[in-house]
C-alpha positions in Angstrom: 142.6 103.6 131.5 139.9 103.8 128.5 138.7 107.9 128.2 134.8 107.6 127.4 133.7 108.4 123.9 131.9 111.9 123.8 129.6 112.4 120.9 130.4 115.4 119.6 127.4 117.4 120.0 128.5 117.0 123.6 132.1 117.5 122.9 133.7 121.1 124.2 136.7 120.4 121.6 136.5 118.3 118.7 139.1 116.0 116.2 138.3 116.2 112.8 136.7 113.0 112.6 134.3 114.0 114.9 134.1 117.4 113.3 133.0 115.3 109.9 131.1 112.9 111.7 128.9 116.2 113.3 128.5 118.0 109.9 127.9 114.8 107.8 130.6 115.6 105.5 133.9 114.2 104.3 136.9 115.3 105.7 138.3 116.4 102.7 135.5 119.0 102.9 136.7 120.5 106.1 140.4 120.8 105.2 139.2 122.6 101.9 137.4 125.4 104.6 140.1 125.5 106.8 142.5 126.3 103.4 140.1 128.8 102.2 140.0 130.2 105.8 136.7 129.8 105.9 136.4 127.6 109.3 137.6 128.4 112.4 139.8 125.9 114.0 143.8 125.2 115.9 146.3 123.0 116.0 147.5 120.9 118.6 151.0 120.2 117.2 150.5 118.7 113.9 146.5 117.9 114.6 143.7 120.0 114.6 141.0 121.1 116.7 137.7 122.9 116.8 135.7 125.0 119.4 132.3 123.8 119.5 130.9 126.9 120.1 133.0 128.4 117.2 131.5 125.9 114.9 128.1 126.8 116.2 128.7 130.3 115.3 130.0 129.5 112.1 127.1 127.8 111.1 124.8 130.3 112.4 126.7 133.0 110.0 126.4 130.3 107.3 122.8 129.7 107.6 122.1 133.5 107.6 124.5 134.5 104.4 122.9 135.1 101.3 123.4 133.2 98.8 124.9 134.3 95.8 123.0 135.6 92.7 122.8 134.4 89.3 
C-alpha cells in the first residue's frame, strides 16, 4: 500500500524535508534552530518531527520580534 503524499501546508506533523521544503530553506538551517533551541520540534526515535501549528506559532512570534538594533 502507497500512503498519499500530503503537502505540508496540509500536513498535521511534518519530516524535516517537508519542514525545509515549507520554509524554503535548507535543512542545515533547521537543525542550526533546533541546536540553538530556537524551534520547536520531537523526535520519533532517531528522527524528528514538527507540529504544524507549533511552527505556525513560531513564525507568528518571529514575524512580530523586533529586530535587533545597530
Amino acid at each position: 500500500m502507497v500512503t498519499p503524499k500530503i503537502p505540508p501546508e496540509q500536513a498535521e506533523i511534518l519530516t524535516i524535508n517537508e519542514l525545509a521544503t515549507w520554509l524554503r530553506c535548507a535543512k542545515s538551517s533547521i537543525y542550526r534552530q533546533i541546536k540553538a533551541g530556537k524551534l520547536p520540534g520531537f523526535k520519533v526515535s532517531k528522527i524528528w518531527r514538527f507540529n504544524r501549528s507549533d511552527i505556525e506559532e513560531w513564525m507568528d512570534r518571529e514575524a512580530q520580534r523586533k529586530p535587533p538594533q545597530t
